[in-house]
C-alpha positions in Angstrom: 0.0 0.0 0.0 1.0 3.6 -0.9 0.0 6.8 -1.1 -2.2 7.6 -4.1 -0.7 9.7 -6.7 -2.0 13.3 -6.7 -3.4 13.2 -10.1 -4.7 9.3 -9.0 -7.0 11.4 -6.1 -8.0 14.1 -8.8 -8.8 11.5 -10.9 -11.3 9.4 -8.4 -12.9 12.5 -7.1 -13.6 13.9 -10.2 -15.4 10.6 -11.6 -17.0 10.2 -8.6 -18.8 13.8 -9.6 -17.3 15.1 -6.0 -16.2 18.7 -4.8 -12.9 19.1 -6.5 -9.6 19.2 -4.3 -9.0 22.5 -3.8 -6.2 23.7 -1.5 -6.6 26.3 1.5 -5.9 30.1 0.5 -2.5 31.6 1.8 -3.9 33.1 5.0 -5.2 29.5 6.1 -2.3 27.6 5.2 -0.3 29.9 7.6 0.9 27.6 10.7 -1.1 28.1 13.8 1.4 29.7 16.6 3.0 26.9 19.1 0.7 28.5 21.8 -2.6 27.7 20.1 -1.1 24.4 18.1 -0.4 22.7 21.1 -3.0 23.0 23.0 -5.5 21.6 19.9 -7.0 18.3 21.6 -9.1 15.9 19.6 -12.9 14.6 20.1 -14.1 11.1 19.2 -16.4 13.3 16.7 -13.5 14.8 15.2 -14.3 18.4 16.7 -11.8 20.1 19.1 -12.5 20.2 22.9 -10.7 21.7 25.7 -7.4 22.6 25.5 -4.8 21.5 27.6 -4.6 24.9 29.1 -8.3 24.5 30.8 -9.4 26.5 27.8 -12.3 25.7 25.7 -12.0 25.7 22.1 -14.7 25.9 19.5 -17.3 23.1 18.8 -19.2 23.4 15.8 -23.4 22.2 16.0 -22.5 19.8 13.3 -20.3 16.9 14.9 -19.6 15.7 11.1 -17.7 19.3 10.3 -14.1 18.6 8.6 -11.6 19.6 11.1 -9.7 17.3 12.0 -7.7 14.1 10.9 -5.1 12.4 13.0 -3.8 8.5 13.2 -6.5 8.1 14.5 -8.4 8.7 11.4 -11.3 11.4 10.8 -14.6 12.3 12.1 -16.6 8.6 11.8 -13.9 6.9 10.0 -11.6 4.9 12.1 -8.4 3.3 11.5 -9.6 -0.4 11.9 -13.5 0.3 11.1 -15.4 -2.0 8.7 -16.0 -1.4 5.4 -19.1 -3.7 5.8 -20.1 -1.4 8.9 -19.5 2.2 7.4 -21.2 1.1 4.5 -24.4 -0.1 6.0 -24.0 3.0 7.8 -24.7 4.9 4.5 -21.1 7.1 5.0 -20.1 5.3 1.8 -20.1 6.5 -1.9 -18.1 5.3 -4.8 -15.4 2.5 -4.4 -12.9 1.5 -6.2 -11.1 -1.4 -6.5 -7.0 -1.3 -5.6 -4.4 -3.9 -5.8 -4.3 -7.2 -4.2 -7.0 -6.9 -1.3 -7.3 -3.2 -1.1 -10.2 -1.1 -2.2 -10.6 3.0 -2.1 -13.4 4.5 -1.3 -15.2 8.6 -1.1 -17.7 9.1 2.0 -20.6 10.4 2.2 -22.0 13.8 4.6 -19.5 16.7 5.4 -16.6 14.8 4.4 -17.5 14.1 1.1 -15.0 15.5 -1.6 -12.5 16.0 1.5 -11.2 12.3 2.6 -10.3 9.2 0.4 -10.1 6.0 2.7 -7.9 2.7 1.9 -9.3 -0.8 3.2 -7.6 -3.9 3.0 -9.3 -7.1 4.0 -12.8 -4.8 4.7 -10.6 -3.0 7.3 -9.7 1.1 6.9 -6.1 0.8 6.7 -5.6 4.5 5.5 -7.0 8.3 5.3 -5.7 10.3 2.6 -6.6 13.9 1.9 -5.8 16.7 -0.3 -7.4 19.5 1.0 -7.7 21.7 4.0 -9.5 21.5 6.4 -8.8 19.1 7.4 -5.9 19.6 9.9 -4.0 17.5 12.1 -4.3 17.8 15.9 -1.4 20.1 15.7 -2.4 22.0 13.4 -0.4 20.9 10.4 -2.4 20.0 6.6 -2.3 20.9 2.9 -1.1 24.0 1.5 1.9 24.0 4.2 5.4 24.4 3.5 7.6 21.6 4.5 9.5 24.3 6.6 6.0 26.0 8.5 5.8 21.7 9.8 9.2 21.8 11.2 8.2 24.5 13.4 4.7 22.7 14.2 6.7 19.4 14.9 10.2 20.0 16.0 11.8 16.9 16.9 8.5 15.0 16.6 8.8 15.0 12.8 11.2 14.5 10.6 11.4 14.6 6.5 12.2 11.1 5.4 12.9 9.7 1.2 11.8 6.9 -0.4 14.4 3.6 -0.5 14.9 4.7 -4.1 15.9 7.9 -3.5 13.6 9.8 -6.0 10.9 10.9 -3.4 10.7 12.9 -0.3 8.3 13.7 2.6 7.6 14.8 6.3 7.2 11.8 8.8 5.4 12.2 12.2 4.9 9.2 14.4 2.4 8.4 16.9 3.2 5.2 18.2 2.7 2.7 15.8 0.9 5.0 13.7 2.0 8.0 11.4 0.8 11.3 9.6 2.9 11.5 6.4 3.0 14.7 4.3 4.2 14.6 0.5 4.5 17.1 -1.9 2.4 18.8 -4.2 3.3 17.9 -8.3 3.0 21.4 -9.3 3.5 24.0 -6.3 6.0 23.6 -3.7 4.8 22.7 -0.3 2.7 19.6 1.5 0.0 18.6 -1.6 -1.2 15.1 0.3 -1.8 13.9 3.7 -2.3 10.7 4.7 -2.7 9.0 8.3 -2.4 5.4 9.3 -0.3 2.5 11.1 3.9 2.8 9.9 3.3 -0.5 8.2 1.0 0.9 5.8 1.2 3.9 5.3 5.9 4.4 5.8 6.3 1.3 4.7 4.6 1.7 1.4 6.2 5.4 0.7 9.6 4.0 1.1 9.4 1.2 -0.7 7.1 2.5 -3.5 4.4 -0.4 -3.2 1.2 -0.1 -4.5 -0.1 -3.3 -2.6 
């Protein structure tokens, strides 16, 4: 398994008749300050709570607003969760079929247009996205330069390249799990996230695998 290909997630949305990627303006793509960044905590909804300074941070009505994507995954879609489940669920839309026994998928509701989800053996291995929002918990996403994530990450993160040598990106990990940010094919800066467990998501960047 391994990222899709920028012009592979273009591709899927755009057949699927979905909101087109888009990428956030320059003003929203501006890192948040360290202050505010660290103190972003995470809801099972996917809408930020209290900070860990005591202070509370907005919550939107809508507990399906895009905000937030972590290793955890992204509003209702959980690293782990059944395809079987979200599906009888009615959160999914188009699929389409991968190598080997993977399968990607759009979602339906406030996500829609925003997320592409990997499954392998009915089970979401992956989030992807190429838009933002969403953000990570720290406040990193799309439309970031590589150096505004240094600052968000310090020693957290690091930028990584693939065995072969022709490809770079921005690792973070979270235990077993990662947030990997790769470039954009036209502008400089982060043009893909994806979040997931290392032996997914790392292990198929650095060794190119599409299965």
């Amino acid at each position: 398994m391994h990222r899709l290909s920028y012009t592979v997630v273009t591709a899927l949305l755009a057949t699927a008749g979905l909101v087109p990627i888009t990428t956030a303006a320059p003003a929203a793509a501006a890192p948040l300050p360290a202050a505010v960044a660290g103190n972003l905590s995470e809801r099972a909804d996917g809408r930020l709570g209290t900070g860990t300074d005591g202070t509370a941070r907005p919550a939107a009505a809508d507990p399906d607003e895009v905000r937030i994507i972590s290793v955890r995954g992204a509003g209702p879609f959980r690293i782990g969760a059944s395809l079987d489940r979200l599906s009888a669920a009615g959160l999914i839309d188009w699929v389409a079929p991968g190598c080997g026994r993977t399968v990607h998928t759009g979602v339906t509701g406030a996500w829609a247009g925003k997320i592409i989800l990997t499954f392998r053996d009915g089970r979401l291995v992956e989030v992807g996205t190429a838009t933002a929002p969403p953000r990570t918990p720290a406040g990193a996403g799309v439309g970031m330069s590589f150096a505004a994530l240094e600052e968000i990450y310090g020693p957290r993160g690091s930028m990584i390249r693939n065995d072969a040598g022709d490809a770079s990106a921005y690792l973070v990990r979270v235990g077993s799990r990662v947030e990997l940010f790769t470039g954009h094919p036209i502008r400089p800066g982060v043009g893909y996230l994806q979040v997931g467990p290392a032996s997914v998501v790392e292990r198929g960047f650095r060794e190119g695998r599409s299965c």
